[in-house]
N, C-alpha and C positions, 0 to 999 in steps of 0.2 A: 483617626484617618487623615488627620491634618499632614502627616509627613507623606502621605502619599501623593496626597493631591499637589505638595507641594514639589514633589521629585517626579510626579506624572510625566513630562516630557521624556527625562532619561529613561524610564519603565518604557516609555511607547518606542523612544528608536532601538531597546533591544529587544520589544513585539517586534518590529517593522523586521530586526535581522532573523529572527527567530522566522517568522511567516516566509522570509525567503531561504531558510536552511528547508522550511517542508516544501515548497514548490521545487526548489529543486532537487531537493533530495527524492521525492517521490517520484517525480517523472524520470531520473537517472536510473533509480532502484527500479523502475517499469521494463526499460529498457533491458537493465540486466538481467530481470525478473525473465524473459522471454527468450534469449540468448541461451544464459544458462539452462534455464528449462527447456530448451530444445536441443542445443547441444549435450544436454545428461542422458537424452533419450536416443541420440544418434547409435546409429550399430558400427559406428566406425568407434573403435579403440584409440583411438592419438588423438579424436575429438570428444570423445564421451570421458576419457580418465581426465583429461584436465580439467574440464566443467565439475565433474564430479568432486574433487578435490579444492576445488575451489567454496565448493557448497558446504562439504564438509568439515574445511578451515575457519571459514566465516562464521557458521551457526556455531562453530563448536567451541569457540572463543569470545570471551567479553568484549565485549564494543570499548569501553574505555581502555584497555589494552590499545586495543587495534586505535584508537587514535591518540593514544601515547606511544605507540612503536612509531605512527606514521608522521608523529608532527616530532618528536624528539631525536627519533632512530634512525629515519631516513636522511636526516642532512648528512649523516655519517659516512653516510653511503652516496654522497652526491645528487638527492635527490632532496630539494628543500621547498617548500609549498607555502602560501602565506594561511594560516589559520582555517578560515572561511572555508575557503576551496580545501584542506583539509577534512574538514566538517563537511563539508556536502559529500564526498566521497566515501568519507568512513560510513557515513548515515546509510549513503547509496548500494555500497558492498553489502553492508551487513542486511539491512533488509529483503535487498534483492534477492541473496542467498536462501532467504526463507522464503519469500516469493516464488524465486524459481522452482520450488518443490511443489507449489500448490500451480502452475501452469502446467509442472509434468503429470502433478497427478488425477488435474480437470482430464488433461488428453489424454491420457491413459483410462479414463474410468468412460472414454467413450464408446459403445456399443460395436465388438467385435465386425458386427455387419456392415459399417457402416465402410471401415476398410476394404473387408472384400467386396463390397459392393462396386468400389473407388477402383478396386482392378482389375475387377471386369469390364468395368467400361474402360477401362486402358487411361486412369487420369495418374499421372505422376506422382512421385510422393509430394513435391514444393508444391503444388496446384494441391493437391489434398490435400496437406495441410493447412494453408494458407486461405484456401476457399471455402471448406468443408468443416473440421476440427475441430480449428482454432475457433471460428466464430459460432461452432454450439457446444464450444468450453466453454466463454465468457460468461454467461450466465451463473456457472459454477462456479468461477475463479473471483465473482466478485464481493462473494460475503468473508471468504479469508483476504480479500484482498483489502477490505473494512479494515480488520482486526491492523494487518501490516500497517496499512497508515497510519491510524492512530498512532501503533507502539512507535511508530518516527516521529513522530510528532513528537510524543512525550520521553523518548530519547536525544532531542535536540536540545534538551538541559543541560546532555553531557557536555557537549562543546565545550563549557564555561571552562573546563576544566584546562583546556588547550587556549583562554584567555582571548575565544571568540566572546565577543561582547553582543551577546545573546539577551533576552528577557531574562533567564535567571542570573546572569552576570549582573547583570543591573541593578535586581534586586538585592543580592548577594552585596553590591555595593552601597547599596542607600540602605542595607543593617548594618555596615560598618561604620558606615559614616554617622548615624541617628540611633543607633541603639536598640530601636525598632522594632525587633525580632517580630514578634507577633502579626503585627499587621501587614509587614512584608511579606512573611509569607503564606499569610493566611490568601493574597492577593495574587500571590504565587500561584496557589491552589486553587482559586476559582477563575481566574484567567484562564488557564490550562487544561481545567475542566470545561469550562463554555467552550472552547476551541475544540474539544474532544468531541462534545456533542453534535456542535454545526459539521464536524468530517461524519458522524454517524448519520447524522439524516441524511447528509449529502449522498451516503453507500447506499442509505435506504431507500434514496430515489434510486439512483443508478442501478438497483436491484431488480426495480419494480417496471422500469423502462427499460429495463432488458431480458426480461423475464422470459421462458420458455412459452409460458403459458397463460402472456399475456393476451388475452383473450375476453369478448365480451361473454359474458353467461347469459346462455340460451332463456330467452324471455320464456316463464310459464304459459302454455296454448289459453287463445280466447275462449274465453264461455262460447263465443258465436261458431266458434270452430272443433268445440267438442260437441256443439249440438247438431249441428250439420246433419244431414241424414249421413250418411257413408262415413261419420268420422267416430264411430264409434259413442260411447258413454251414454249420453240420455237419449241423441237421437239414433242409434242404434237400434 
């Protein structure tokens, strides 16, 4: 493990870029996550088919594609991007796309009633959904929304490919450089893993502090209060 300790700096600044492809790639892919989730659900036709096809484009194609179209294919096309910012957007697209499916289908699985209730009392659809819906979907949305980050997370390896100089670029270069192979990327793997974990517990709070039915549970009745006269049980 002497080559690592001794390449540690280069491993940490492509941690450092790697830690910033998932910050922003998650909060980008939330964003989209919510848009297109709610635009797939509209009843208008000219806003519902392009969300829709955009969901279906993304999920339906490999991500390493889609960021060798976008970092190779698009200068062709006059649109040229510097790596990074490639990388946060491919990241952002593709997850969100999958994202957006688990936002339509929390608000869709919520309680017919809860609708008509919303129009009888004469509240709007924006005020519905925004006050009412959306926030007793969250609950739902947040154990698939676990699953998503991680796979972003462990999708931000692909970058290297596009010669972002990510954690696994690093690595990938300090086995070129030293021969290495083994302990790079056995280093690879439990990085990547610990990192995996800390997003899991992180959901598993955020699960638990947002939970439906977070709720104290009803203390068992006192002895003094089953004996009572009028409370039933022995003084009964």
């Amino acid at each position: 493990m002497s080559t690592i300790i001794e390449y540690a700096p280069r491993l940490w600044e492509g941690l450092i870029v790697t830690l910033q492809l998932l910050v922003l790639g998650s909060a980008l892919a939330l964003v989209i996550a919510f848009a297109a989730g709610l635009g797939r659900m509209s009843r208008n036709p000219v806003i519902r088919f392009p969300f829709a096809a955009f969901i279906e484009v993304f999920r339906g194609t490999s991500m390493i594609v889609q960021l060798f179209w976008a970092f190779y294919a698009l200068p062709f096309l006059g649109l040229e991007l510097p790596a990074f910012q490639v990388g946060v957007a491919v990241l952002a697209l593709n997850e969100g796309a999958y994202a957006a499916e688990i936002v339509r289908g929390a608000i869709k699985s919520r309680p017919t009633g809860q609708t008509e209730a919303c129009v009888a009392l004469g509240i709007g659809p924006v005020t519905r959904m925004r006050r009412i819906l959306i926030p007793q979907s969250i609950p739902a949305m947040l154990p698939p929304f676990g699953n998503v980050l991680v796979d972003l997370f462990k999708n931000t390896s692909l970058v290297a490919t596009i010669t972002v100089l990510d954690f696994t670029y690093m690595g990938l270069e300090v086995r070129t450089n030293t021969g290495e192979t083994t302990a790079v990327f056995i280093t690879l793997l439990v990085v990547y893993f610990l990192i995996s974990m800390v997003l899991w517990f992180m959901m598993k709070w955020f699960e638990r502090r947002f939970a439906i039915d977070r709720t104290k549970k009803a203390s068992p009745p006192k002895l003094w209060a089953i004996a009572r006269p009028g409370g039933g049980g022995v003084g009964a």
